[in-house]
PyMOL CGO cylinders between C-alpha atoms (Angstrom):
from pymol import cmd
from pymol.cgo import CYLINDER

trace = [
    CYLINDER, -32.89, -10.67, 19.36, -32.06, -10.09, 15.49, 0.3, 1, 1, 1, 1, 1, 1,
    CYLINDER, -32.06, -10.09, 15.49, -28.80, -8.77, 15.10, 0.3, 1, 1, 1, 1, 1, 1,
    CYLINDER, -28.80, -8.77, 15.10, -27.96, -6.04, 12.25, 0.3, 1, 1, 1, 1, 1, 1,
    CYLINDER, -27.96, -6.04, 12.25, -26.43, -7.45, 8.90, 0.3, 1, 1, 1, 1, 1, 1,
    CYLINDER, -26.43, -7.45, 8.90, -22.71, -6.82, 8.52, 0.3, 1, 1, 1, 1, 1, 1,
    CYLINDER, -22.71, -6.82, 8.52, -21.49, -3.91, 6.43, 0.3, 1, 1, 1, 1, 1, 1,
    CYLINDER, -21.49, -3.91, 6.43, -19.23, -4.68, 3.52, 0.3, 1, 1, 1, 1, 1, 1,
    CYLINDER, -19.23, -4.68, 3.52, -16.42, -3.40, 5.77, 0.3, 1, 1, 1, 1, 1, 1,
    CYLINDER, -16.42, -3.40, 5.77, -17.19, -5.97, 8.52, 0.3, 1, 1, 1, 1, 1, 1,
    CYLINDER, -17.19, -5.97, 8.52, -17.51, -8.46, 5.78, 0.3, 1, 1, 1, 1, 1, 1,
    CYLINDER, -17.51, -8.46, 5.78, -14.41, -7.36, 3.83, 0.3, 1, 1, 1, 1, 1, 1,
    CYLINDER, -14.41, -7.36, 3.83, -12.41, -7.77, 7.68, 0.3, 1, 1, 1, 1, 1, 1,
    CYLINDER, -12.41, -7.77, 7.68, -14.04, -11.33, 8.48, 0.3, 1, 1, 1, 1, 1, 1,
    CYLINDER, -14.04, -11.33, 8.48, -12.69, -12.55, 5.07, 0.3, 1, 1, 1, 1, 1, 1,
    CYLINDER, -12.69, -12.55, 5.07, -8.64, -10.47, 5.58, 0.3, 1, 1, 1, 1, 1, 1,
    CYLINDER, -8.64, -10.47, 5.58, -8.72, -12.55, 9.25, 0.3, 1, 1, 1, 1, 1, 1,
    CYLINDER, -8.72, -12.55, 9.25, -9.46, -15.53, 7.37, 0.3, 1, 1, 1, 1, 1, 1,
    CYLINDER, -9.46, -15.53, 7.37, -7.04, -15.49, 4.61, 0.3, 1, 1, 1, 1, 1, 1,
    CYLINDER, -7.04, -15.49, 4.61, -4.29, -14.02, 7.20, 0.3, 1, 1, 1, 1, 1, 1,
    CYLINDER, -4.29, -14.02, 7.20, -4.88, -17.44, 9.04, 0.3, 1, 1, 1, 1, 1, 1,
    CYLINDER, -4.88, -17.44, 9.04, -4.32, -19.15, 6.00, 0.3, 1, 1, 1, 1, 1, 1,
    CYLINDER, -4.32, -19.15, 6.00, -0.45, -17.64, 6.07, 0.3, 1, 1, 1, 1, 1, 1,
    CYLINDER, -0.45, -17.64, 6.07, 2.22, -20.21, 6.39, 0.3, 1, 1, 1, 1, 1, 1,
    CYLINDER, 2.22, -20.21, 6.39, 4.25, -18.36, 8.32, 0.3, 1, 1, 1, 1, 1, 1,
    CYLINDER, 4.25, -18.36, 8.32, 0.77, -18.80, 10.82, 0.3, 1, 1, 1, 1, 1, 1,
    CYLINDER, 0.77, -18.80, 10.82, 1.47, -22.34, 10.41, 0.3, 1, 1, 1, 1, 1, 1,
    CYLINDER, 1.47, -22.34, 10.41, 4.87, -23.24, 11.34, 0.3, 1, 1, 1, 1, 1, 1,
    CYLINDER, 4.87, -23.24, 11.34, 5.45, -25.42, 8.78, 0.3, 1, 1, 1, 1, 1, 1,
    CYLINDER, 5.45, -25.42, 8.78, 8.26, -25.01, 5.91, 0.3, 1, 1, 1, 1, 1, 1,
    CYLINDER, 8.26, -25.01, 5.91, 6.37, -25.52, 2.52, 0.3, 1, 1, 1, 1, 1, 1,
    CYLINDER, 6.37, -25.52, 2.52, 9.41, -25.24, 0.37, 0.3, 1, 1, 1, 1, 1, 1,
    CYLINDER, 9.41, -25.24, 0.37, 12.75, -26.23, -0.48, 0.3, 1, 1, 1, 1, 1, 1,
    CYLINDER, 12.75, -26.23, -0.48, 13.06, -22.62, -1.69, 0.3, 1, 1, 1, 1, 1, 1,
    CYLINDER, 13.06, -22.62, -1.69, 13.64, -20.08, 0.95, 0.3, 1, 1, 1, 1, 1, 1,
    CYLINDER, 13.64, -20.08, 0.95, 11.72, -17.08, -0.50, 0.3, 1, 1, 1, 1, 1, 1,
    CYLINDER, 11.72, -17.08, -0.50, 8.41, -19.27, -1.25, 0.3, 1, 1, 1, 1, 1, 1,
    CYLINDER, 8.41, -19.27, -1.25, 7.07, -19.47, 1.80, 0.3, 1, 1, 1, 1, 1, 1,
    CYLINDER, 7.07, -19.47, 1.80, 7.36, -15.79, 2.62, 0.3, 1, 1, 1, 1, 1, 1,
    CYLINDER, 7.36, -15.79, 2.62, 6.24, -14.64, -1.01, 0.3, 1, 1, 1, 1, 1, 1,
    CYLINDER, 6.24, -14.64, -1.01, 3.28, -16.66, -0.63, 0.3, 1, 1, 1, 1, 1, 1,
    CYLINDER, 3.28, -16.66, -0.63, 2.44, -15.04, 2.94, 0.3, 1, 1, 1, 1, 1, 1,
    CYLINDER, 2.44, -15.04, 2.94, 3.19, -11.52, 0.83, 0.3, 1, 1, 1, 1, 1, 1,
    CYLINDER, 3.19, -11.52, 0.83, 0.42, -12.56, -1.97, 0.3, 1, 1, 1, 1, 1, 1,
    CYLINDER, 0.42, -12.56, -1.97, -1.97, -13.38, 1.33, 0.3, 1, 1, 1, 1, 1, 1,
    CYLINDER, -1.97, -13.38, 1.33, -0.88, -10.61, 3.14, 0.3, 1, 1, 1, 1, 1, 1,
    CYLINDER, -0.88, -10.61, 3.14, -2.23, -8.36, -0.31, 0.3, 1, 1, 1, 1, 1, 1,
    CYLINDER, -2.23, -8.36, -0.31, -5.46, -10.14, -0.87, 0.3, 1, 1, 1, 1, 1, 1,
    CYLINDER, -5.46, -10.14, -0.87, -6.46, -9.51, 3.09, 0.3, 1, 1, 1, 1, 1, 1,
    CYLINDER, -6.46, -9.51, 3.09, -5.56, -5.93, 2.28, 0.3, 1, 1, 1, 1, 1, 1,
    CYLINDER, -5.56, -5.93, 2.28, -7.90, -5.78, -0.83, 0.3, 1, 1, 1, 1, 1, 1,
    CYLINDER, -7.90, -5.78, -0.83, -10.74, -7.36, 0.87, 0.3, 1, 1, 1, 1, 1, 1,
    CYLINDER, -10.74, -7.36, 0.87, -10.71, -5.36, 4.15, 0.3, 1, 1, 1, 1, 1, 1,
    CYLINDER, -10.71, -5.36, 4.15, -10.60, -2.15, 2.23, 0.3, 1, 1, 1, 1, 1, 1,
    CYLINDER, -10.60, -2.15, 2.23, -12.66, -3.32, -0.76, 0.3, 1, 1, 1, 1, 1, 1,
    CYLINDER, -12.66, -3.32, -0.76, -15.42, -3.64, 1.82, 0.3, 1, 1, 1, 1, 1, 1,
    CYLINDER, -15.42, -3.64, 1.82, -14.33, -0.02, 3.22, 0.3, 1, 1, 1, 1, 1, 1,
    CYLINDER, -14.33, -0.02, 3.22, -14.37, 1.54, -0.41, 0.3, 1, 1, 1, 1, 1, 1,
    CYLINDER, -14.37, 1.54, -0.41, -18.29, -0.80, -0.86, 0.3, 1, 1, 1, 1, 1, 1,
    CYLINDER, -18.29, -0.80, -0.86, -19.50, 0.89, 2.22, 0.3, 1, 1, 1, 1, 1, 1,
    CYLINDER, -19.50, 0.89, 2.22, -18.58, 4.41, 1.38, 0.3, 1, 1, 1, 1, 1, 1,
    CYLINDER, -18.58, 4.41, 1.38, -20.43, 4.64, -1.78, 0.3, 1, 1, 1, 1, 1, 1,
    CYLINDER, -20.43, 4.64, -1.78, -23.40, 2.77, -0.39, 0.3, 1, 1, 1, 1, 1, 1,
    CYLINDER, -23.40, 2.77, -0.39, -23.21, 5.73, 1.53, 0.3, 1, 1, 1, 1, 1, 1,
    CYLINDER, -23.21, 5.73, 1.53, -22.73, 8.51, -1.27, 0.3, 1, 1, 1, 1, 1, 1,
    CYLINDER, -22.73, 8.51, -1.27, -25.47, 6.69, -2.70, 0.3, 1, 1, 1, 1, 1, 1,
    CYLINDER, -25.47, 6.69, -2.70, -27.59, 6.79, -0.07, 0.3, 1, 1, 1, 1, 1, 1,
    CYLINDER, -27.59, 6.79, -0.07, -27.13, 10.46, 0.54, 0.3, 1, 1, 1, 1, 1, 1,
    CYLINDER, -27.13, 10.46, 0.54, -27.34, 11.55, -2.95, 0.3, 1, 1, 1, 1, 1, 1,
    CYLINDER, -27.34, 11.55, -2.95, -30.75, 9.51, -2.75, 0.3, 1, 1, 1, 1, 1, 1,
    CYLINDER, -30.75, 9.51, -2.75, -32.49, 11.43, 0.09, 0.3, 1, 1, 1, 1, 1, 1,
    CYLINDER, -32.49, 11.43, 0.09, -31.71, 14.51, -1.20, 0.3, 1, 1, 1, 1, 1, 1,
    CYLINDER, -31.71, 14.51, -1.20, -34.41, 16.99, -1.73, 0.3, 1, 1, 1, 1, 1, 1,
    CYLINDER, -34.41, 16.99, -1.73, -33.85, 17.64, -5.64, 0.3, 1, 1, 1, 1, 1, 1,
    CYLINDER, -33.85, 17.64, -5.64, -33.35, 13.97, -6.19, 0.3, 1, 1, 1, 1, 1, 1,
    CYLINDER, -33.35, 13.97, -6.19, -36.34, 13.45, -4.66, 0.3, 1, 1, 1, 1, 1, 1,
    CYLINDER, -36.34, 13.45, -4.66, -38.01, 15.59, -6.59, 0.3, 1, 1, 1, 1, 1, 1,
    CYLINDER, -38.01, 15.59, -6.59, -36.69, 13.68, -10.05, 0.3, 1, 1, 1, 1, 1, 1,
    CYLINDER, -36.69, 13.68, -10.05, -39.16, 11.39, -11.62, 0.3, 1, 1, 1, 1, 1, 1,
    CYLINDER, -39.16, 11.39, -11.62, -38.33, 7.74, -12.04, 0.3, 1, 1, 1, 1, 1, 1,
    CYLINDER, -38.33, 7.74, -12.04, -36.75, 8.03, -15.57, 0.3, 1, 1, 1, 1, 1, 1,
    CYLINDER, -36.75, 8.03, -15.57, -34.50, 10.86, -13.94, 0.3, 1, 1, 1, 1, 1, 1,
    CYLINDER, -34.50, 10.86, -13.94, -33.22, 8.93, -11.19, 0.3, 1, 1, 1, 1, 1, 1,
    CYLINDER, -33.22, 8.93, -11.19, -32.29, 5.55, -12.97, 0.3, 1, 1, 1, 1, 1, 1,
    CYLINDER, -32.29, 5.55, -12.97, -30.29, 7.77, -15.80, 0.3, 1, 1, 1, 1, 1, 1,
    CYLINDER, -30.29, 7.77, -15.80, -28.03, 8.98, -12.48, 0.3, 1, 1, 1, 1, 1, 1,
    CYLINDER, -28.03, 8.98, -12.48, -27.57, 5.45, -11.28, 0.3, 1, 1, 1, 1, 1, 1,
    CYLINDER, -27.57, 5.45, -11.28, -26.72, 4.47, -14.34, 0.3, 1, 1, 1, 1, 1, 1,
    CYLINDER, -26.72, 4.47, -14.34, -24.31, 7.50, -14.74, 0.3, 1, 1, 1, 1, 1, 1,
    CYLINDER, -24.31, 7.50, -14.74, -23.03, 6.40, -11.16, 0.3, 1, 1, 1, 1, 1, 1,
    CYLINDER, -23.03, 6.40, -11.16, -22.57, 3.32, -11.89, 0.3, 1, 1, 1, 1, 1, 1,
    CYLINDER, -22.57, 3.32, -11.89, -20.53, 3.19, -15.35, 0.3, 1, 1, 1, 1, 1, 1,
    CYLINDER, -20.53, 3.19, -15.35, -18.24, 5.99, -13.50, 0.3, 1, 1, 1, 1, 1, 1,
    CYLINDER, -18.24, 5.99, -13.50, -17.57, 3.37, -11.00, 0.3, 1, 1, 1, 1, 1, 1,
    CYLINDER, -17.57, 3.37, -11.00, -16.98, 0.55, -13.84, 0.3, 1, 1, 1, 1, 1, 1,
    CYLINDER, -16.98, 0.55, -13.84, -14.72, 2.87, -15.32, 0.3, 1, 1, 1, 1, 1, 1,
    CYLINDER, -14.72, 2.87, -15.32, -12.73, 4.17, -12.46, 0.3, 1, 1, 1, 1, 1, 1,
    CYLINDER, -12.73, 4.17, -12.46, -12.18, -0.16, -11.66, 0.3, 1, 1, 1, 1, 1, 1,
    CYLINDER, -12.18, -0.16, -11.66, -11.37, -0.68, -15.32, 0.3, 1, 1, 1, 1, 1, 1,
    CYLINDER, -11.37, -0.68, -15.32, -8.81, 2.21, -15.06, 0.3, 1, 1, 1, 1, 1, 1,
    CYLINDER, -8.81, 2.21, -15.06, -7.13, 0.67, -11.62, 0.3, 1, 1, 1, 1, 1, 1,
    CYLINDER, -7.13, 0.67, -11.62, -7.07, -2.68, -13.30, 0.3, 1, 1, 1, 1, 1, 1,
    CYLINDER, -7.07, -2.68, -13.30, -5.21, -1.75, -16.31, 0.3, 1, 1, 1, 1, 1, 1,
    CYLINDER, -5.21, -1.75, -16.31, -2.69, 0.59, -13.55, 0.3, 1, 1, 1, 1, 1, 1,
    CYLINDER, -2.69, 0.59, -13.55, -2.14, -2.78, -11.33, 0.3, 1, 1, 1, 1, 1, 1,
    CYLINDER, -2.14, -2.78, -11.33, -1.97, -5.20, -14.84, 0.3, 1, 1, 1, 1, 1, 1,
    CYLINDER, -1.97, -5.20, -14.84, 0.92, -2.49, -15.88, 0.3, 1, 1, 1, 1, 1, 1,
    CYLINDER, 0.92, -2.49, -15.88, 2.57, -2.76, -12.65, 0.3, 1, 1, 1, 1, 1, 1,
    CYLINDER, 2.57, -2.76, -12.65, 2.91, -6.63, -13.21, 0.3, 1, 1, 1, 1, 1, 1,
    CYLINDER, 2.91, -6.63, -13.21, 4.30, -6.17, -16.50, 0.3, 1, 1, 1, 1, 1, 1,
]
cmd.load_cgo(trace, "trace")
């Protein structure tokens, strides 16, 4: 029996358990002479689980957007030229809403 493939979201929540495993505190071990390293590290792990589960979320909701703007009758109705000048559109809106979250989070660092 072939199973489905994973959605991003399954994906994104596969790779959160694994780096949540990879916590110290999931280890009981101390890592540090410092007190506060071992919990800021399980804090930076902790973030990057976050950003893959719902990275994978975010992936699978504009597949579907995608998908849905794609069986539409009028977009059906677009010759080819047509439809890859709206994927395009799609897709540099999407490069530009990351670009503008990046420079947001790079602020927040500063």
């Amino acid at each position: 029996m072939k199973s489905e493939p994973m959605t991003a979201a399954e994906k994104g929540k596969s790779l959160a358990e694994k780096i949540r495993a990879a916590k110290l505190k999931n280890r009981g071990e101390a890592y540090s002479s410092l007190p506060f390293l071992p919990q800021a590290v399980d804090v930076v792990l902790e973030a990057a689980a976050l950003v893959a589960e719902n990275g994978g979320k975010l992936i699978d909701v504009i597949n579907a957007a995608i998908g849905a703007l794609c069986s539409h009758p009028e977009y059906k109705n677009l010759n080819d030229e047509q439809k890859a000048s709206i994927k395009k559109d799609i897709k540099a809106e999407l490069v530009m809403a990351s670009d503008e979250v990046e420079q947001k989070i790079g602020r927040a660092h500063v």
